[in-house]
C-alpha positions, -999 to +999 in steps of 0.1 A: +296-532-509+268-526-482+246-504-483+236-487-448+197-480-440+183-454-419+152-461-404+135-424-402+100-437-388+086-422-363+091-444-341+125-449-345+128-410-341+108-415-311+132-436-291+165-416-304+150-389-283+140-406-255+175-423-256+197-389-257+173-379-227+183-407-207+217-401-217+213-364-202+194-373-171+231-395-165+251-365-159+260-348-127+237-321-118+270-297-119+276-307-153+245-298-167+243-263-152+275-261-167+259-269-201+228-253-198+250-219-193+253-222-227+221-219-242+198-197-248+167-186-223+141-201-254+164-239-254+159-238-214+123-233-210+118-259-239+145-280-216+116-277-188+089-291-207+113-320-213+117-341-179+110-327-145+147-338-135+156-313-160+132-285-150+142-288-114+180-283-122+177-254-147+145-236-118+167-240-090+201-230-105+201-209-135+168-192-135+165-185-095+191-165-099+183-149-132+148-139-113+163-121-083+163-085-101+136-090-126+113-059-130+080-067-114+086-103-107+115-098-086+117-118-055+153-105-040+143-094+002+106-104-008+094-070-023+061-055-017+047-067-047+052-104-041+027-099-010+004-086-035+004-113-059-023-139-054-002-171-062+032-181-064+049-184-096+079-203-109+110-192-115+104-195-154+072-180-152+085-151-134+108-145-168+079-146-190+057-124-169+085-099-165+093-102-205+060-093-212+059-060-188+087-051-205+072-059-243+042-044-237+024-084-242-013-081-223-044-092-223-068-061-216-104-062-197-127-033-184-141-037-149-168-012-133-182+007-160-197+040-151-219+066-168-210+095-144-169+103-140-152+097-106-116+096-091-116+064-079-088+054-057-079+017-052-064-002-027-051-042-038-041-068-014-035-104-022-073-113-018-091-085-020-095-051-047-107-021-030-120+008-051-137+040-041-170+055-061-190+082-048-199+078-011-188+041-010-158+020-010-163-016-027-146-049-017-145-078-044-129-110-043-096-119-061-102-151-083-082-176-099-090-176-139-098-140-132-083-104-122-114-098-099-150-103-090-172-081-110-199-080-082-190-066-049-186-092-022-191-061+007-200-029+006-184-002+030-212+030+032-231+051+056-257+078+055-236+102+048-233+111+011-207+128+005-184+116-020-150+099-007-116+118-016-089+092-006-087+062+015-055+038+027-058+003+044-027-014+066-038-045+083-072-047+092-081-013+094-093+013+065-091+049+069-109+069+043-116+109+038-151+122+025-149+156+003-164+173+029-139+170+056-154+139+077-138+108+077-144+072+091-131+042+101-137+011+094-124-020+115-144-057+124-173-046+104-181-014+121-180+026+108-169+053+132-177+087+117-159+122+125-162+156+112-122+167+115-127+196+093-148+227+084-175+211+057-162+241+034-128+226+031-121+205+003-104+174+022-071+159-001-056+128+014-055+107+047-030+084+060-023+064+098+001+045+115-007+028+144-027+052+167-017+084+146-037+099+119-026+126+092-059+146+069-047+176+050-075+200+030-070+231+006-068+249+035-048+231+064-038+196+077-038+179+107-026+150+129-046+130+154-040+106+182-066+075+181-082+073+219-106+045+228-124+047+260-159+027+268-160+012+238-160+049+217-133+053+195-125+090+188-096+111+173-083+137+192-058+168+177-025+166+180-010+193+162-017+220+134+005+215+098+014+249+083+008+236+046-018+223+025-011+191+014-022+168-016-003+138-008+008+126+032+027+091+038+040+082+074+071+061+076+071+029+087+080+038+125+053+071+127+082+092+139+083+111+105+054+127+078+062+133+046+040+160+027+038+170-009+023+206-011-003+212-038+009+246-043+049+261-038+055+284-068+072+309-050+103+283-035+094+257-058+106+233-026+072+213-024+084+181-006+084+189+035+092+163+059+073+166+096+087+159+128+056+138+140+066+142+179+076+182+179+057+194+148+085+209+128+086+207+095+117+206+073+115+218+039+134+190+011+155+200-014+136+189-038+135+218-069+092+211-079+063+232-079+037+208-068+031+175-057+004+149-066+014+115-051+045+104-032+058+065-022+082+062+004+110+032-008+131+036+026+144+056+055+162+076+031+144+076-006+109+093-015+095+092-047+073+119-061+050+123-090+050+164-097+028+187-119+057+200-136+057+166-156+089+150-142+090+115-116+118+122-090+135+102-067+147+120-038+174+106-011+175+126+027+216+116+028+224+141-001+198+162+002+185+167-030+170+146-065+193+117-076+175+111-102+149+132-125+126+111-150+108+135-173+075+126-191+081+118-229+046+139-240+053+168-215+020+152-191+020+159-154+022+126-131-009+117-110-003+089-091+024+064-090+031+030-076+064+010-062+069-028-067+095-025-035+125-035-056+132-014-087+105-009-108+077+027-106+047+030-129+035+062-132+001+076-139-003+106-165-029+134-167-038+128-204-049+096-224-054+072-194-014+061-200+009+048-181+046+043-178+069+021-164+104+027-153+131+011-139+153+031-115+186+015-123+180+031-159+183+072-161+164+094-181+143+066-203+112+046-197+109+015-199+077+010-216+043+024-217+007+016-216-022+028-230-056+014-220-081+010-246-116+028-244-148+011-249-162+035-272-134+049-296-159+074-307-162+096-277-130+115-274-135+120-235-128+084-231-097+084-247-082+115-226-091+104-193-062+114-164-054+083-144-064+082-112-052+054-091-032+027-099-025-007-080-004-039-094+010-071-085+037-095-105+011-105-131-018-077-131-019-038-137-054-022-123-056+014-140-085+037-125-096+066-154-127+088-151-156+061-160-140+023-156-112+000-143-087-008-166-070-045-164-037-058-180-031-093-175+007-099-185+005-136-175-014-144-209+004-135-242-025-124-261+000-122-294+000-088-303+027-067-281+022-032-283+055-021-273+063+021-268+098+016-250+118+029-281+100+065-283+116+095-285+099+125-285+125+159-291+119+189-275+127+226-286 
């Protein structure tokens, strides 16, 4: 009788391994994609890691396609948010980013710490953060190992003090609003100052596209017509708006404005749409009181974040809201922002929180954030509205009264604080 010996060295393990690899690296490319669609997302990212044969198989034929739809790192048409994100990411790293949006996995920082409270807006591109404090807007660099510059590489100011209201960029050219109903802008390093409205007006928003310019105050809004002529640049009145509005976006061809009143408790119809060329203005079926932000996804769909506590999405073929996403603490909506494919975050009025939803998905959030305060004593902190938020694939910039919130979701700090199963039951 013999007896049979198995050598369980580590070596010997060693070269089993390396000899069932080999074995695998044999097989037709079709083969293994075949195979691989029968494991499990964990087995193929430890599959990567493997050989780079293997990773190149599984990137380019199971998880391309798995990444086309994904929820912030989406990549189908090349959404808006993939502009914004500062380097490209793999196919597998695109699943674990979007897994962790989704668990609530982040690795928090505070930016910008101020001792007096301020709206600040921001404004993210893929090398630059744009914020708004006081009289002056702030430019700091995007880096690689970190969310953002702490010190300012440029600073956009003049003598006047007023404080700014709202600013938007597109190309190279900013466009901001003071409080006081001047505005500037800002293009190859030189300021060009206006006064477009009585200094006893509150001014709201501001938005342009191409030569045509949109400011609306608590009392009226207006569109210009940019004129240039010996070197002066100056805007010139086009036409009078009948409402006041807190929130203006042109669409992408200038033809059409689309205005979210502050105030429409009578008709509760706050959403208007402007005929740029004529003037008119159209009135939406859109059933809210008032409006605080709006996003334009395309020709046809608007979405608006009200006062009465509900995120709408509102398409000009039917006329009316497809789709109503109510708050889960009964908090109005301050702000929002689109990734360009299928996922909104919305900013709230209380507790600096913000939610994520996905509009494939009716009636539910996905998940939501709360940023952490610096000092957990001070109750004011904690119950901060959200101001402004911006985002690419891996980082979430939250704006509250007195600092700049920043979720990195690209680093799984362990701990995932995950919200998306709450259910709050009203009477």
């Amino acid at each position: 009788m013999k007896l049979m010996w198995k050598d369980h060295s580590p070596k010997n393990i060693f070269s089993n391994k390396m000899r069932h690899i080999i074995c695998l690296l044999d097989i037709n490319p079709d083969c293994l994609v075949k195979i691989f669609s029968f494991c499990s997302e964990k087995d193929l990212q430890n599959l990567c890691k493997v050989h780079w044969m293997l990773r190149q198989v599984i990137e380019n034929n199971i998880f391309s396609i798995k990444t086309l739809d994904l929820l912030m790192c989406g990549r189908r048409n090349n959404p808006i948010i993939m502009q914004r994100t500062q380097y490209a990411l793999s196919f597998g790293k695109r699943m674990e980013i979007s897994k962790n949006w989704l668990n609530g996995c982040y690795r928090e920082q505070q930016y910008f710490h101020r001792t007096k409270m301020f709206p600040t807006k921001l404004f993210l591109d893929k090398e630059w953060l744009y914020l708004s404090y006081a009289c002056y807007i702030s430019q700091h660099k995007r880096l690689k190992n970190e969310a953002v510059q702490r010190k300012y590489f440029h600073e956009i100011s003049s003598k006047n003090n007023n404080d700014i209201s709202d600013f938007t960029k597109k190309h190279e050219s900013i466009f901001a609003g003071r409080v006081s109903g001047g505005c500037f802008i800002y293009e190859d390093e030189c300021m060009t100052e206006q006064q477009l409205h009585c200094p006893k007006e509150y001014l709201w928003c501001v938005d342009f596209e191409r030569n045509l310019y949109v400011t609306s105050t608590d009392h009226c809004s207006k569109i210009w017509r940019r004129s240039e002529e010996m070197g002066l640049l100056h805007l010139d009145l086009v036409s009078n708006l009948n409402g006041s509005y807190k929130a203006l976006q042109f669409s992408n061809d200038g033809f059409r404005l689309y205005g979210g009143l502050y105030d429409s408790i009578i008709d509760r119809r706050a959403l208007h749409e402007i005929d740029v060329e004529s003037g008119a203005e159209s009135i939406l079926n859109s059933n809210t009181i008032s409006i605080y932000d709006l996003k334009i996804k395309d020709e046809n769909v608007l979405f608006t974040a009200n006062f009465d506590t509900t995120f709408r999405m509102y398409d000009r073929r039917s006329n009316k809201d497809e789709h109503i996403w109510e708050d889960p603490f009964d908090s109005s909506f301050y702000c929002l922002e689109y990734d360009g494919l299928y996922a909104v975050l919305c900013g709230t009025k209380h507790h600096s929180r913000v939610n994520l939803y996905d509009i494939r998905v009716p009636s539910k959030h996905m998940q939501l954030y709360f940023p952490q305060s610096r000092d957990k004593r001070r109750r004011e902190f904690r119950s901060s509205p959200v101001y402004s938020i911006a985002c690419d694939s891996r980082y979430l910039f939250v704006a509250t009264d007195r600092s700049v919130h920043v979720m990195d979701f690209k680093v799984n700090c362990g701990t995932c604080r995950d919200y998306s199963n709450i259910n709050v039951f009203r009477q």
